[in-house]
C-alpha positions in Angstrom: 0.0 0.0 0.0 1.8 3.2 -1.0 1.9 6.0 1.6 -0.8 8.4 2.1 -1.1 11.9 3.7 -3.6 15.1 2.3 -0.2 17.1 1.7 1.0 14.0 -0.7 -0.3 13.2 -4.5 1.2 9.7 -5.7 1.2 9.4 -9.3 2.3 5.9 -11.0 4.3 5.6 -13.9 8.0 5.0 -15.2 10.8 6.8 -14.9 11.8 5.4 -18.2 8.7 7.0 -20.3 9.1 10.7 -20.5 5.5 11.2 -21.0 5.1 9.2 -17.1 7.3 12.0 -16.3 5.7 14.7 -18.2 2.2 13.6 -16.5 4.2 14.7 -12.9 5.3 18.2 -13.8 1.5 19.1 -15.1 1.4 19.8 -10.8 3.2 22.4 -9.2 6.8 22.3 -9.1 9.7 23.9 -7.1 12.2 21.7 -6.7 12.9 17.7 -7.1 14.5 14.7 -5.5 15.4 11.9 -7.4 15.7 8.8 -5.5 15.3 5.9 -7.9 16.9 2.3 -7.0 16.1 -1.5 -7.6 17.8 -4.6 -8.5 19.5 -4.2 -12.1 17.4 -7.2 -13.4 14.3 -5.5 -12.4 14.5 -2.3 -13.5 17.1 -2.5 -16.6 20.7 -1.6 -16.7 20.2 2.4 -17.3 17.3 3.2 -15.5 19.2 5.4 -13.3 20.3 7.8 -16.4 17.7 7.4 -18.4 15.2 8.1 -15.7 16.8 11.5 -14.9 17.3 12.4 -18.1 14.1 12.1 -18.2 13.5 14.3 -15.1 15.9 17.3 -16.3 14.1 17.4 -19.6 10.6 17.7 -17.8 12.7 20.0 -15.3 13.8 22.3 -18.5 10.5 22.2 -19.9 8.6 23.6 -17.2 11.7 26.2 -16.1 12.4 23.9 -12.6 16.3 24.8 -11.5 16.6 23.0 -8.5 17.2 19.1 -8.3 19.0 16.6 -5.4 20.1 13.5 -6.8 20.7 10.4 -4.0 23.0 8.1 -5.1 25.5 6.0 -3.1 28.6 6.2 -1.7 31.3 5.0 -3.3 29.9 6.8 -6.6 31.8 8.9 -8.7 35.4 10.3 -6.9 33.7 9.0 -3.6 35.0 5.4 -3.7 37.3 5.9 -1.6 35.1 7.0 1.0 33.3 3.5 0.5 34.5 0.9 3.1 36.7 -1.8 1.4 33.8 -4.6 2.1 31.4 -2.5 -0.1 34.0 -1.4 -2.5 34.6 -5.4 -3.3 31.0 -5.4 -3.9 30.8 -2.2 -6.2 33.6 -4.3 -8.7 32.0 -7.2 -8.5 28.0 -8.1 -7.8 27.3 -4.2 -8.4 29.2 -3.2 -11.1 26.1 -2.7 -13.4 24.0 -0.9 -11.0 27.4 1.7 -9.8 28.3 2.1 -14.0 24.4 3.3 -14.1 24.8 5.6 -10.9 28.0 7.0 -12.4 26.4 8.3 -15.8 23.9 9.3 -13.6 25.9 11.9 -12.0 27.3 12.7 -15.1 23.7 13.5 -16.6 23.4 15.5 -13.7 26.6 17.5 -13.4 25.9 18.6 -17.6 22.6 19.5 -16.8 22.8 23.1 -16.4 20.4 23.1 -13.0 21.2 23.7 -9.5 21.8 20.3 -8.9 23.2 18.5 -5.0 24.0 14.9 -6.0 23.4 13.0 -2.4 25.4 10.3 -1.5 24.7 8.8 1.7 26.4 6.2 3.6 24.9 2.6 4.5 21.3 3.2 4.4 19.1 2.5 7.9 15.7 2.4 8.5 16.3 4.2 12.2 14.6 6.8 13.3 16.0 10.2 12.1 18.9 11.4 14.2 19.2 15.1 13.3 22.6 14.3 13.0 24.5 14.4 9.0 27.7 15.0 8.7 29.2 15.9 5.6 32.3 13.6 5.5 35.6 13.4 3.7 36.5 10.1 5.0 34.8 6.7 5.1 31.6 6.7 5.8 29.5 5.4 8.1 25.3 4.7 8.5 22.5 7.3 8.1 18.6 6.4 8.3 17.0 7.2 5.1 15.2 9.8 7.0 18.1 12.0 7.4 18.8 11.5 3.7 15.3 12.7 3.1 15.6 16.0 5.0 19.0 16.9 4.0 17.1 16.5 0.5 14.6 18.5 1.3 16.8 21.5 2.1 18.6 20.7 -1.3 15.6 21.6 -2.8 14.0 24.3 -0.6 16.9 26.2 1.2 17.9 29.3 -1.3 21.5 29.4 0.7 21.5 25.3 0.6 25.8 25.5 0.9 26.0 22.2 -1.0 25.0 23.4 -4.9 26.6 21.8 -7.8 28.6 19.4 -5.3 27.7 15.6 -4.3 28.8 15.3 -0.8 29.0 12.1 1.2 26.8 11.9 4.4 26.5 10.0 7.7 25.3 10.2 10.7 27.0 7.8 12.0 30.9 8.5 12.2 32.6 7.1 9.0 34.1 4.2 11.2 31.3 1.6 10.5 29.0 0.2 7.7 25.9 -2.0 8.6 23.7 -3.1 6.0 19.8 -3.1 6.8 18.2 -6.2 5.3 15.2 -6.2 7.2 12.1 -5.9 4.9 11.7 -2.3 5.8 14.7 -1.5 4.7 14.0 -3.1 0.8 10.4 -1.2 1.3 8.3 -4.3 2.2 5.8 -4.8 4.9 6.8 -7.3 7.5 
């Protein structure tokens, strides 16, 4: 069952189709955060680029300048911010997925919009903290609803201090990594 609340409006449709998209930005728009994911074999090996280039053009269209981008750590010239566990996974079972990511900040960094490319460290399902560090070192954990406000200020804050950069966060410090499989976590009910 999808989330519901008055101040929210779900609207189906795939990334992937620009005219999915294009049905999204007939509504109000001041700002956008793209947090797309799923298993390569689901979703297709470019999802990630091709669903924000997507985005951007519907962004362009409809004169939008402001987008955050959530990615992962270890993206990009963060990988050395990944710890060495994860990085062993990102050349290995998640090469496809992290080659999509990449391109995906590319796309991003070209587009011309006032862009914050997230990348957050291992992903909880914890209450917020409050707490996210912007970190040059490894990182550690951050529940996704820290991710989701410092997101939210991407977007809304005019003086947001993190424009046209993709910093790593945490809330945790960067000393730790611990994976939440719990169904929560993947977005299922338990």
């Amino acid at each position: 069952k999808p989330l519901s609340d008055p101040k929210l409006k779900v609207i189906a449709g795939d990334v992937t189709k620009k005219a999915d998209v294009d049905k999204v930005f007939e509504n109000d728009i001041d700002g956008v955060i793209v947090a797309l994911g799923g298993k390569t074999k689901d979703v297709g090996e470019t999802m990630l680029t091709d669903g924000t280039k997507n985005i951007i053009a519907a962004m362009k269209e409809k004169g939008v300048k402001r987008i955050a981008v959530v990615t992962s750590i270890g993206a990009g010239d963060s990988e050395n911010q990944a710890p060495f566990f994860f990085k062993v996974l990102m050349w290995t079972a998640m090469k496809k997925i992290f080659l999509d990511k990449n391109n995906q900040e590319e796309v991003t960094r070209k587009s011309g919009l006032e862009y914050c490319i997230v990348r957050p460290g291992g992903l909880t399902v914890d209450p917020p903290t409050g707490i996210i560090n912007v970190i040059d070192g490894e990182a550690g954990s951050i529940p996704r609803a820290d991710v989701a406000q410092f997101c939210l200020d991407a977007v809304r804050l005019d003086d947001f201090p993190y424009i046209g950069k993709a910093p790593c966060i945490s809330s945790v410090g960067g000393t730790s990594w611990t994976k939440d499989r719990s169904k929560a976590a993947r977005g299922e009910m338990e």
